[in-house]
N, CA, C and O atoms as CSV, one atom per row, in Angstrom:
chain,resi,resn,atom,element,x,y,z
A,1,UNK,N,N,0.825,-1.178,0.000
A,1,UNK,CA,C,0.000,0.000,0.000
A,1,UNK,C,C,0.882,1.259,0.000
A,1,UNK,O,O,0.725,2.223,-0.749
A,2,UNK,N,N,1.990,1.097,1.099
A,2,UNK,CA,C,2.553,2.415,1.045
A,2,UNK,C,C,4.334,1.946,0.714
A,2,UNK,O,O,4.990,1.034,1.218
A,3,UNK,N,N,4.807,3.176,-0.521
A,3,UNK,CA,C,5.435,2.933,-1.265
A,3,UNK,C,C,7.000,3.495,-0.095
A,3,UNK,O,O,6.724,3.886,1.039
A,4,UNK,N,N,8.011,3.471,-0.400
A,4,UNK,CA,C,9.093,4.251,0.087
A,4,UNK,C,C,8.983,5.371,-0.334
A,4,UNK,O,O,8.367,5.759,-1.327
A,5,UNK,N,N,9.661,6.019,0.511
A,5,UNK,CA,C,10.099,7.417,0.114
A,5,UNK,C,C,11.358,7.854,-0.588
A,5,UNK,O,O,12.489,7.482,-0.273
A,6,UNK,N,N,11.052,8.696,-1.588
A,6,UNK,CA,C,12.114,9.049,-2.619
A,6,UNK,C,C,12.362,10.232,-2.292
A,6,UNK,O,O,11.754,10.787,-1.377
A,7,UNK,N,N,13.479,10.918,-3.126
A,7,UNK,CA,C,13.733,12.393,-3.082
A,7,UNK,C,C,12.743,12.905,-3.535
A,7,UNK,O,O,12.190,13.483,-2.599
A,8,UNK,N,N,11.973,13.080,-4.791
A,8,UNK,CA,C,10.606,14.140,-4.510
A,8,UNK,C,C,9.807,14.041,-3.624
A,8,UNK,O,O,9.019,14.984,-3.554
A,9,UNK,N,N,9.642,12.916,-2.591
A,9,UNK,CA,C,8.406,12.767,-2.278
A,9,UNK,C,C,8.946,13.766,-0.609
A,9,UNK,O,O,8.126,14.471,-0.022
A,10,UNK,N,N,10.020,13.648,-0.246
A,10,UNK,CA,C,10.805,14.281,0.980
A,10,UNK,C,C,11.065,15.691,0.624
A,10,UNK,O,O,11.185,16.444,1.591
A,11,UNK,N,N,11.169,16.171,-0.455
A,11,UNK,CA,C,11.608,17.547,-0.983
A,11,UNK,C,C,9.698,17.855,-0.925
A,11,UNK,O,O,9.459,18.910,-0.338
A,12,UNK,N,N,8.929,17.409,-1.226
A,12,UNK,CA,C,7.469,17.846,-1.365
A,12,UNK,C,C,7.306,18.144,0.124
A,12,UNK,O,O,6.845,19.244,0.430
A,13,UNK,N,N,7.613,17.338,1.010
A,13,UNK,CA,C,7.058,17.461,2.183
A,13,UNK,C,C,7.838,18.442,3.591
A,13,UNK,O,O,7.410,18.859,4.667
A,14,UNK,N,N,9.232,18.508,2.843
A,14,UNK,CA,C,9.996,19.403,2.702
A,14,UNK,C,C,9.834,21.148,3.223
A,14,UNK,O,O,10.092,21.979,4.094
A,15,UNK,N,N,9.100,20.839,1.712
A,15,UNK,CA,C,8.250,22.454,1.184
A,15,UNK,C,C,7.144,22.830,2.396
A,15,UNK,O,O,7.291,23.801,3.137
A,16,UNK,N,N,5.887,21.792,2.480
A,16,UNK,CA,C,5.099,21.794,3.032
A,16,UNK,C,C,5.405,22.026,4.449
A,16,UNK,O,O,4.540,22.651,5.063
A,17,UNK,N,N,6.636,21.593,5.220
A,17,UNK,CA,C,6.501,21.966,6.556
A,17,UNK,C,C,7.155,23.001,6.424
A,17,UNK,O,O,7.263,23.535,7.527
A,18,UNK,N,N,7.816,23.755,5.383
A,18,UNK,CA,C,8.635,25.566,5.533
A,18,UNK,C,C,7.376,26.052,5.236
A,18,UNK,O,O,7.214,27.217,5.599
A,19,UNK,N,N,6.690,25.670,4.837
A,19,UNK,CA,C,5.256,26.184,3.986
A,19,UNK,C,C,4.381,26.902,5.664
A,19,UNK,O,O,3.879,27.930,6.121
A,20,UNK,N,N,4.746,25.260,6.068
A,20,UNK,CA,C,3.607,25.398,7.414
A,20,UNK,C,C,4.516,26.315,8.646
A,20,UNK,O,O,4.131,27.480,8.742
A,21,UNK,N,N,5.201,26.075,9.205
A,21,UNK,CA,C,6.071,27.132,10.596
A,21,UNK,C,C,6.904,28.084,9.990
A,21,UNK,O,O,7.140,29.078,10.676
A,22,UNK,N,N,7.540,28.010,8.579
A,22,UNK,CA,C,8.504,29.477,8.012
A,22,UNK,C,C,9.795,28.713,9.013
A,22,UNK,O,O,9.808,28.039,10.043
A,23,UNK,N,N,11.080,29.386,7.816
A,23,UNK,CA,C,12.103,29.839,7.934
A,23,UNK,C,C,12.566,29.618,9.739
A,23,UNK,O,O,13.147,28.652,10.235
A,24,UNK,N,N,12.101,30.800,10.386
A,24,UNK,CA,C,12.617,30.709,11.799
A,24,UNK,C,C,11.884,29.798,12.817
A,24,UNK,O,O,12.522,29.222,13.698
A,25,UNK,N,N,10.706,29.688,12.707
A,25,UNK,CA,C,11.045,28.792,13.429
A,25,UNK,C,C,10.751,27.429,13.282
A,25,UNK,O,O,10.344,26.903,14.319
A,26,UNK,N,N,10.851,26.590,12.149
A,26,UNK,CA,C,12.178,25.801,11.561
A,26,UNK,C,C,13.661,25.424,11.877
A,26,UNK,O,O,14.045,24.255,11.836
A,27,UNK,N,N,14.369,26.337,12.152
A,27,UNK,CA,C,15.189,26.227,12.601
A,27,UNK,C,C,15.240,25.937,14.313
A,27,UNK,O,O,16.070,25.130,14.730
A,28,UNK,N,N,14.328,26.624,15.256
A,28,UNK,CA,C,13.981,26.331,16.643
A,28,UNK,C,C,14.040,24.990,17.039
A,28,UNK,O,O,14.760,24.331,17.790
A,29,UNK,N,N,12.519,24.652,15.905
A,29,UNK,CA,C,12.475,23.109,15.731
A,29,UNK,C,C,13.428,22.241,15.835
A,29,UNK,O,O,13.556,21.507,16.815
A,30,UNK,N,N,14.351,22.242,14.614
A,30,UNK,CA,C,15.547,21.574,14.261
A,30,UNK,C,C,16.648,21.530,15.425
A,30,UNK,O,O,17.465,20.618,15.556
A,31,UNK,N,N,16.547,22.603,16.209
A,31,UNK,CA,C,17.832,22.808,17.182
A,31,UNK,C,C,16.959,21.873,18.721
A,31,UNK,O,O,17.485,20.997,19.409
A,32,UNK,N,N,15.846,22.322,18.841
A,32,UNK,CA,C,15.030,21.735,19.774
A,32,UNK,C,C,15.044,20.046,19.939
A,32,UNK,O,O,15.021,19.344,20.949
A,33,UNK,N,N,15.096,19.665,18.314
A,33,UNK,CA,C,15.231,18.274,18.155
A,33,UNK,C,C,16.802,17.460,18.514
A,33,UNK,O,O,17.087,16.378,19.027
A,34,UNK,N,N,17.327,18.206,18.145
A,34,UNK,CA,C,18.966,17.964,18.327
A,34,UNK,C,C,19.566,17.982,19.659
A,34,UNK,O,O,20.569,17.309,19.897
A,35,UNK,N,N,18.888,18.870,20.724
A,35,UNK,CA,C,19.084,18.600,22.138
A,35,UNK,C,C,18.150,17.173,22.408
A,35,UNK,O,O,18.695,16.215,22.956
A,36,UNK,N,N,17.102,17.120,22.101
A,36,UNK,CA,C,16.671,16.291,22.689
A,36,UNK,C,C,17.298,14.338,22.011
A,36,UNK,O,O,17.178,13.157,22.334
A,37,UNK,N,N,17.762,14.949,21.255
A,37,UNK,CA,C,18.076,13.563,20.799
A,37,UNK,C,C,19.665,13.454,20.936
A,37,UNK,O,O,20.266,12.444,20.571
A,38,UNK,N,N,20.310,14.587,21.500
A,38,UNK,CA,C,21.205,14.170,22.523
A,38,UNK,C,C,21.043,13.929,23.682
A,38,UNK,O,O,21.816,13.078,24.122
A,39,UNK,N,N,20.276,14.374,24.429
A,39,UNK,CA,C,19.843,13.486,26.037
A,39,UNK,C,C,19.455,12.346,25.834
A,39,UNK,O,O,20.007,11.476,26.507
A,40,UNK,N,N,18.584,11.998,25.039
A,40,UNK,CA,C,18.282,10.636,24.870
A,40,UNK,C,C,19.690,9.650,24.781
A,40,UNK,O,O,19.968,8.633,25.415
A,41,UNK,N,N,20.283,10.221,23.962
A,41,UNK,CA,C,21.535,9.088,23.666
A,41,UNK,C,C,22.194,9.194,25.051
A,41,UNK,O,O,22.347,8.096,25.585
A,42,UNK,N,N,22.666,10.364,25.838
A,42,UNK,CA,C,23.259,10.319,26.971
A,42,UNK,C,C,22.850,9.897,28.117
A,42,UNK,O,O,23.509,9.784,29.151
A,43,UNK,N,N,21.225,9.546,27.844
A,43,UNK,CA,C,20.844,8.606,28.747
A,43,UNK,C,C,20.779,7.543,28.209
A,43,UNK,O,O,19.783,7.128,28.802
A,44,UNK,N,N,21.098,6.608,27.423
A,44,UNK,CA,C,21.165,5.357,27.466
A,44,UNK,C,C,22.553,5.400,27.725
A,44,UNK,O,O,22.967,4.578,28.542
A,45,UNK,N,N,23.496,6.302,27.125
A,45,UNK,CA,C,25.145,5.424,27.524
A,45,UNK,C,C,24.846,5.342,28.866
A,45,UNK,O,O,24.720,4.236,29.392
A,46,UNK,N,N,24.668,6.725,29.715
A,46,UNK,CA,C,24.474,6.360,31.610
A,46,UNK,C,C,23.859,4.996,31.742
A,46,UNK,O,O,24.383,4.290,32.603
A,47,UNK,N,N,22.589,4.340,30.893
A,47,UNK,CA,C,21.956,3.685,31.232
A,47,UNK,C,C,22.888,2.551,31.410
A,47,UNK,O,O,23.084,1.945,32.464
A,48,UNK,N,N,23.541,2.293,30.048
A,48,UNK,CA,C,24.317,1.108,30.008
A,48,UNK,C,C,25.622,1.144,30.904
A,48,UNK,O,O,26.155,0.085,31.235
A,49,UNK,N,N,26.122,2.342,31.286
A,49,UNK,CA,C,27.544,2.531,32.435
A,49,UNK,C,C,26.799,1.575,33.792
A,49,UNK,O,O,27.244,0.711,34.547
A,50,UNK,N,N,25.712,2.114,33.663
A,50,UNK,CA,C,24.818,1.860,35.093
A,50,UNK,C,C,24.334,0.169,35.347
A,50,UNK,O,O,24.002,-0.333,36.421
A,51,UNK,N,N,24.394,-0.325,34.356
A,51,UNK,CA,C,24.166,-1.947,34.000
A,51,UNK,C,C,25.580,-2.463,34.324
A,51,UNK,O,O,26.015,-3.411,34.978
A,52,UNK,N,N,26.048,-1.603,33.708
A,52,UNK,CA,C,27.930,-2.678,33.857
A,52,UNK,C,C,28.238,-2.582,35.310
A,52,UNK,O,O,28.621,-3.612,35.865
A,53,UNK,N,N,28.077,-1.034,36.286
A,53,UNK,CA,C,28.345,-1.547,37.129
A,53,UNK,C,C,28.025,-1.989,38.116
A,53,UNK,O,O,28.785,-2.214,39.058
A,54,UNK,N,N,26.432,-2.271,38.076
A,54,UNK,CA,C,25.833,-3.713,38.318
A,54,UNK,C,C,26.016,-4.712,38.360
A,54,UNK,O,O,25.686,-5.572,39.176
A,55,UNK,N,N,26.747,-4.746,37.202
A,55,UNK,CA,C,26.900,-6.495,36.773
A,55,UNK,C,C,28.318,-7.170,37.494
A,55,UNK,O,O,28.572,-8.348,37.745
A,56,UNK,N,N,29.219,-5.786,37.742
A,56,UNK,CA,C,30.409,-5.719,38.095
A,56,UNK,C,C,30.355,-6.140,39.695
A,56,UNK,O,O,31.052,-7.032,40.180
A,57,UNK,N,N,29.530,-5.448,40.325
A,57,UNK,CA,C,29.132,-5.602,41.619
A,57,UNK,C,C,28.887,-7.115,42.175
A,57,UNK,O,O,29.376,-7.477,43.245
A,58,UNK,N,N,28.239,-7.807,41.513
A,58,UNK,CA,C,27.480,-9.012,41.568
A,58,UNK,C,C,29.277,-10.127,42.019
A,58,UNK,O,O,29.222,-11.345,42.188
């Protein structure tokens, strides 16, 4: 039913979300996303430091 996504179909949708929030804040977005998907990663490495020295303990 649903096909992959190609370069027009990502450049269309692209358009449509500069279309929809503009230029600035677009960029908010983008920076907003980028913190948060560095905490995420820095909480799983803690997560996994936090397993080892668990396991270490044992």
């Amino acid at each position: 039913m649903f096909t992959k996504l190609g370069a027009p179909e990502l450049l269309i949708i692209l358009v449509i979300v500069l279309l929809l929030f503009g230029p600035g804040r677009l960029g908010k977005i983008a920076g907003e996303l980028g913190t948060g998907i560095r905490a995420f990663r820095e909480g799983l490495s803690e997560n996994k430091e936090d397993e080892a020295d668990t396991e270490e303990d044992k």
